[in-house]
Structures are given as structure tokens and as C-alpha cells.
C-alpha positions, 0 to 999 in steps of 0.5 A: 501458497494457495490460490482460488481461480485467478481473477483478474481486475480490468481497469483499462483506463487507470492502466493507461495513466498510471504508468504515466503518474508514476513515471513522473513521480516526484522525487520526494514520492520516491524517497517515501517508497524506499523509506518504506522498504528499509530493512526488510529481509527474508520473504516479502509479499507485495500487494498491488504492485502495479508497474513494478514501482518498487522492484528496483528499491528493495534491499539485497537483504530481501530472500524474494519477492512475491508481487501480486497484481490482479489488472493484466496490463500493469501485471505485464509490465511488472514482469518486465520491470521484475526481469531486470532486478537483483532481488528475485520478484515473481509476479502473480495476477491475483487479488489478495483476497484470492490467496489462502491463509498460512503463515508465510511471508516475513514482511508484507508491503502495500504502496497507494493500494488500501484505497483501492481494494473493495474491502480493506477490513477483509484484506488486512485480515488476510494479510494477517493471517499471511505473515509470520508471527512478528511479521511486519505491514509497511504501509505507505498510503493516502488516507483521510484528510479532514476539513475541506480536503477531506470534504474533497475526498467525500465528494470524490469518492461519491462521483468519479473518482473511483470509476476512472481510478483502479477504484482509488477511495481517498477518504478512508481511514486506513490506519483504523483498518490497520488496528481493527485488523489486530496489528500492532502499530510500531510508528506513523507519521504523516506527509504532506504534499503541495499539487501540482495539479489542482485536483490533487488535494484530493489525495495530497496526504500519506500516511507512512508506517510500519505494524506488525503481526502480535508475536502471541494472540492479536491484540493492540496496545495503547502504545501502538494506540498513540503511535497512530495517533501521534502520526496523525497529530505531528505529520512530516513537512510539507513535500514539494511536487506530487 
């Protein structure tokens, strides 16, 4: 693996509160985080992993874990959380787009992060270029709702809710990126969760999902078309509590 000078990312506000979100995650939030983390083996890249949220739920099937988290503070907290798991996890404070191409990785993981890098288009073509052939995206991650949620997030993204949340967009199309991207899409779905806060409408649909790296070329077929499409069309059952 190769890296450009580290630069770090300095959102001293969200440092503050997300630790405290996720801490008080609810249960069902959970579960879709270690649903999204079955299965894998081999070597895994985890991007924007925060506090460390995920460490405790990857399976012993996982050879390591490299976690990349560009804001110091939560950085820091990630090494604590990595010190203390079975599967070995080193934390780097990068950004994805400072990572150099090269196959590398059996699986990449991204939890409640597309929203919040500043080109998403660009990230996934780096996270392609990362993954072995067959390699596998899982992708848990809050994306565009329509009607007045997706309104909401329209008016969300365009006042404060970028500023005083890590750069959190809520209406992006991320499972569109994951397509544009070259990724084949093997399943999608979508979760629905009732706020216990009324601002969080804005970002109370997740789309959960696994794609992978063509084992030849990039392309993208009307299977996997459907796949995302059928995600979209027949979301989970509402969860209660996020």
C-alpha cells in the first residue's frame, strides 16, 4: 500500500457527537452493521471507521483489517477500540483518496460514510482499483429518499447539516455511484427507520448491500441493474429506534 502525505480531516464538532450517536445506537442499527460484515475473509479495507463501531463485529474469518480514519480524534479512539479486538485492525489517519492503486484487499467496507466524502464518484473508483478481482464493496449507507424526506434532505444539505456533521450529505444517490463506479451489484435492499428525534427523517433511509469487483473488465449487467432496483423498490420493515 502506498500513501501521499497523510492529511487529516478536522471536524471537531461531529468528533464530539458522534461518538455519543453511535454509543446510543439502536439495537436494530446494530444488527444491520453486522449483517453487513458476514462472511467476509481474507483482507479487508474499512473506510471511515470512526470510533471503531465495527471492530468488535468482524468475523475471526477476517486475516486483518486496515481502517482508515482521516479525523484525528475519532482516529484515536479507533486505536483503542482496535487494541482490544481478535481480529487484527490497524488504523491509519488517511483519507481514501490518498491511497494508491493496486489490487490488495478481498473486501472493502463502508458504514454511514459515502455521504460524507467530497467525491464519492472518485472514491469508489479508488476503492475499485483496491480490491482484488471478485472483490466484494459492502455498503451500509443513508441515501436519497424521495418525496418530503427527500425535500428534507434537499434543504439539509444546502444549509447546516453538512457543516456541523463530518460533511454528511443525505440526498445522494449512492447506489447509482456504486454503478457508475463499474461495480457489479449482487443484492440491495432498504431499511426504514422510525426518528426518535424529529430531524432524524432526514437521514432515516439506508440502503444495505453487497457489489463486487467484475472478475474480468468493468461492466455492469441488467442483473445487477435489477438488484439495485429491486432494493429500492421492496425496502425492509420499518426498524424501530435510530
Amino acid at each position: 500500500m502506498t500513501q501521499a502525505a497523510v492529511r487529516s480531516v478536522d471536524h471537531p464538532f461531529f468528533a464530539r457527537v458522534w461518538p455519543v450517536a453511535v454509543n446510543h445506537e439502536a439495537p436494530v442499527i446494530r444488527a444491520l452493521r453486522q449483517e453487513n460484515l458476514v462472511g467476509l475473509s481474507g483482507r479487508v479495507l474499512e473506510v471511515g471507521a470512526g470510533i471503531g463501531t465495527n471492530f468488535p463485529l468482524y468475523p475471526d474469518s477476517v486475516e486483518q483489517v486496515i481502517a482508515i480514519e482521516p479525523e484525528p480524534r475519532l482516529a484515536a479512539r479507533a486505536r483503542a477500540a482496535a487494541a482490544v479486538t481478535p481480529v487484527p485492525i490497524q488504523v491509519i489517519d488517511a483519507t481514501v483518496e490518498e491511497f494508491g492503486t493496486g489490487a490488495q484487499f478481498d473486501a472493502v467496507v463502508c458504514s454511514l460514510v459515502l455521504c460524507s466524502v467530497s467525491d464519492p464518484d472518485g472514491v469508489l473508483r479508488q476503492l475499485m482499483s483496491v480490491l482484488l478481482p471478485g472483490g466484494q464493496l459492502r455498503y451500509l449507507e443513508h441515501v436519497a429518499s424521495t418525496g418530503a424526506r427527500g425535500r428534507l434532505q434537499r434543504f439539509a444539505d444546502a444549509t447546516v447539516w453538512p457543516k456541523f456533521l463530518g460533511n454528511c450529505h443525505t440526498h445522494r444517490d449512492t447506489e447509482r455511484s456504486i454503478v457508475d463506479a463499474g461495480f457489479e451489484v449482487d443484492n440491495s435492499r432498504r431499511e426504514f427507520t422510525l426518528p426518535f428525534l424529529t430531524i432524524r427523517p432526514v437521514v432515516s433511509e439506508l440502503a444495505l448491500g453487497r457489489a463486487r469487483k467484475p472478475l474480468a473488465g468493468v461492466g455492469f449487467t441488467s442483473a445487477g441493474r435489477a438488484a439495485v432496483a429491486a432494493g429500492r423498490a421492496a425496502p425492509g420493515s420499518p426498524a424501530r429506534g435510530y
